[in-house]
C-alpha positions as CSV (number, residue, x, y, z in Angstrom):
1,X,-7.6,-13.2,12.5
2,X,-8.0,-16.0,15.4
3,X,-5.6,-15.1,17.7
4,X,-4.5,-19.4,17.2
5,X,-3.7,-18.1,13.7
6,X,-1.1,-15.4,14.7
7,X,2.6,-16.0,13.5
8,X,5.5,-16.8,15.7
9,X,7.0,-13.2,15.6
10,X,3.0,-12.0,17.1
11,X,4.0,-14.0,20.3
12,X,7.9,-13.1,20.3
13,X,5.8,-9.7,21.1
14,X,3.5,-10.7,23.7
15,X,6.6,-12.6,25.3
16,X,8.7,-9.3,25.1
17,X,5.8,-7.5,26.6
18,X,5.3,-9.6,29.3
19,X,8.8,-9.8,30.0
20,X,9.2,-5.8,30.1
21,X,5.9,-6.1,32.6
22,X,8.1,-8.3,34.9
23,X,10.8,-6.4,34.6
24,X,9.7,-3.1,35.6
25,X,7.9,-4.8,38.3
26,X,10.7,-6.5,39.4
27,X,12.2,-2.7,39.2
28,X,10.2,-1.4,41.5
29,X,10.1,-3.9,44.2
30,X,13.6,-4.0,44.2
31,X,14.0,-0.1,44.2
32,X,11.4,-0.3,47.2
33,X,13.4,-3.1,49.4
34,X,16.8,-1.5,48.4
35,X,17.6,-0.2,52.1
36,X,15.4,-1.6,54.1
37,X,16.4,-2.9,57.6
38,X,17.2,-6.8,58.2
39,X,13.8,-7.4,60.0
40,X,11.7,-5.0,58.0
41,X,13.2,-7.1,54.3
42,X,12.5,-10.6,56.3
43,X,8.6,-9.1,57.0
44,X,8.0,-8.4,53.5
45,X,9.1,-11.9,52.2
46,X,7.2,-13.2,55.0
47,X,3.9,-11.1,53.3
48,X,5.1,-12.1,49.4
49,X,5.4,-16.0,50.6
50,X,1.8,-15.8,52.2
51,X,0.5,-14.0,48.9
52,X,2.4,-16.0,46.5
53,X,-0.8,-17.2,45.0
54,X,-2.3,-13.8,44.5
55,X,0.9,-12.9,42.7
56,X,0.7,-15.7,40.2
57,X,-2.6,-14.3,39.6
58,X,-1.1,-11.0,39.0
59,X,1.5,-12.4,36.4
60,X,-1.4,-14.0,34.8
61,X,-3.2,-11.2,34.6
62,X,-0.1,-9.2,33.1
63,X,0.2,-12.1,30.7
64,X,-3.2,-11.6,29.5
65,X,-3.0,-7.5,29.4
66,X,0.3,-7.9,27.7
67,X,-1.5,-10.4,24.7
68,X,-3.9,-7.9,24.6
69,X,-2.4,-5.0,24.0
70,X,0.3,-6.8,21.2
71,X,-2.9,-8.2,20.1
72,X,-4.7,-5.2,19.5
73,X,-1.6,-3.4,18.4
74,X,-1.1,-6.3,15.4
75,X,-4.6,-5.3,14.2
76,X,-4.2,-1.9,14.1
77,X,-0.7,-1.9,12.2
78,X,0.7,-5.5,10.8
79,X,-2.7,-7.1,9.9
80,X,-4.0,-3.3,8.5
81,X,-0.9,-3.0,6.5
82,X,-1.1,-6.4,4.8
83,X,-4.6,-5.2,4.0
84,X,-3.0,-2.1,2.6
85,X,-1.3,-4.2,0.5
86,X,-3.5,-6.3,-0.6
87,X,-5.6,-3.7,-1.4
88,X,-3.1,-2.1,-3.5
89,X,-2.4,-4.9,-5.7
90,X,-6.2,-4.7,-6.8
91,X,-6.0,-1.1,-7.7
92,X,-2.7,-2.0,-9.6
93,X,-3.3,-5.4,-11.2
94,X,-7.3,-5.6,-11.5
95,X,-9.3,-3.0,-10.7
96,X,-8.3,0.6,-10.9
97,X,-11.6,2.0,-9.7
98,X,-11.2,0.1,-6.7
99,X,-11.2,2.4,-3.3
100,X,-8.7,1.4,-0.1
101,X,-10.6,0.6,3.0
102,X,-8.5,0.4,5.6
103,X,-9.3,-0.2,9.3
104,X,-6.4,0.1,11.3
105,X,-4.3,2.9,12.9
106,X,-4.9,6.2,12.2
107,X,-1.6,6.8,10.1
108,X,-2.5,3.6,7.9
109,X,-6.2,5.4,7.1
110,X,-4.2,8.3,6.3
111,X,-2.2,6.4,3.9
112,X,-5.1,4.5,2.3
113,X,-6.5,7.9,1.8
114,X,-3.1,9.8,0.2
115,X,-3.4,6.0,-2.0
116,X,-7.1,6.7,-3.1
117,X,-5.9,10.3,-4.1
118,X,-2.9,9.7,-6.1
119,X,-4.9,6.5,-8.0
120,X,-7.6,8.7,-8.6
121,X,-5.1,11.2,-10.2
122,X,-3.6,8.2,-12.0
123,X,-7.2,7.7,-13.3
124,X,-8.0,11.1,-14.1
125,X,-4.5,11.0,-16.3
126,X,-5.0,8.4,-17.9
127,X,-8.4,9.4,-19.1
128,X,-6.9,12.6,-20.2
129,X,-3.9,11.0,-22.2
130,X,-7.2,8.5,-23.6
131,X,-8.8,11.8,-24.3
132,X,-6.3,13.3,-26.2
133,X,-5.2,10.5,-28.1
134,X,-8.7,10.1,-29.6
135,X,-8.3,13.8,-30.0
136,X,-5.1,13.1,-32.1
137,X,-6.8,10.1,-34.1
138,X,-9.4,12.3,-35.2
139,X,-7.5,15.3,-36.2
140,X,-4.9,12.6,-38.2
141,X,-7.8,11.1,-39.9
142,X,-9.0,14.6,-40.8
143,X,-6.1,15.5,-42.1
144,X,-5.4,12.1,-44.4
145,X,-9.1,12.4,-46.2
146,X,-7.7,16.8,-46.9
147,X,-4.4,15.3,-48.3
148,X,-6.3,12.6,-50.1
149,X,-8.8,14.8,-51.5
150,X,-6.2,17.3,-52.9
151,X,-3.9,14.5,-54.1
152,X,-6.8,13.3,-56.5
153,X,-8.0,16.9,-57.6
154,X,-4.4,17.9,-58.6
155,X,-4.3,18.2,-62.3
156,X,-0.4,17.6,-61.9
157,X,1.1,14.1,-61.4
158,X,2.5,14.3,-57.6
159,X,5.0,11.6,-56.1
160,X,6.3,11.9,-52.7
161,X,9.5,9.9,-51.7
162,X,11.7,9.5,-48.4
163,X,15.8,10.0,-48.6
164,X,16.5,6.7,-49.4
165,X,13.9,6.7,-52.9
166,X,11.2,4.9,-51.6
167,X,7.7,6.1,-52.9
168,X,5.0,6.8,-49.9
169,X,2.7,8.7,-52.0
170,X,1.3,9.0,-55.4
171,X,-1.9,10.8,-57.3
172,X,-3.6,9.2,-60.2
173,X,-1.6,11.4,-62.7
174,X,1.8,9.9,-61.8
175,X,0.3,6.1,-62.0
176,X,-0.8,7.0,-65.1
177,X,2.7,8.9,-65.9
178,X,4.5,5.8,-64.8
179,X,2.6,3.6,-66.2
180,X,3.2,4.1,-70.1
């Protein structure tokens, strides 16, 4: 991503950064001139007034390390993680052989990883549960042509009815029975 491209909270972060830069700069000057003697306090304003330029420079130069180190942060965690996510709706809405490539932080490569695992047990269960109901199919079907066959070799008329009378099964014998 074009660093033009980043969203507002990206540069509330390089703002903060810089801003903690200054501050612990600011920190340590003070701590350093805290004390001094009259004439020795007046010398080093003398020295930061000549060098003024050099030190806008330096803030620069913070400015720049600070965007560069939110920067590279963003693209190791936020932008990585909206991959994550992204990636994640694939595996769940359109393709569940689809593996996470993450590059990012170390924890989020980790996670795309533990992600891969768990879809691929997801995978593996559902092809079981696939497995077995084809399993199930077969044996049912099996077992309807058995109960068919001795249903039409029964000499005897057989009809089979739930609690409430209603007739599920029948041989030819009891159509015949019945139908006199």
């Amino acid at each position: 991503m074009d660093v033009r491209d980043r969203p507002p909270r990206f540069w509330w972060w390089v703002l903060c950064a810089y801003a903690g830069g200054l501050a612990v700069i600011g920190l340590i000057a003070t701590g350093l001139l805290h004390g001094l003697p009259p004439e020795d306090a007046a010398a080093v304003e003398r020295i930061v007034a000549a060098r003024a330029p050099v030190l806008v420079v330096v803030a620069f130069v913070l400015l720049a390390i600070s965007g560069g180190v939110v920067s590279w942060l963003y693209s190791q965690y936020h932008d990585a993680a909206a991959s994550l996510a992204e990636q994640i709706d694939v595996v769940l809405s359109a393709n569940p052989s689809h593996r996470i490539n993450v590059a990012g932080g170390k924890e989020l490569v980790a996670l795309g990883a533990a992600i891969d695992r768990l879809a691929e047990n997801g995978r593996r269960i559902s092809s079981d549960a696939e497995a077995h109901q084809i399993a199930a199919r077969a044996r049912l079907e099996e077992e309807r042509d058995q109960l068919a066959t001795l249903m039409a070799e029964l000499a005897q008329p057989v009809l089979v009815a739930n609690a409430e009378g209603q007739v599920l099964l029948y041989n030819e014998r009891a159509r015949m029975l019945f139908a006199r």
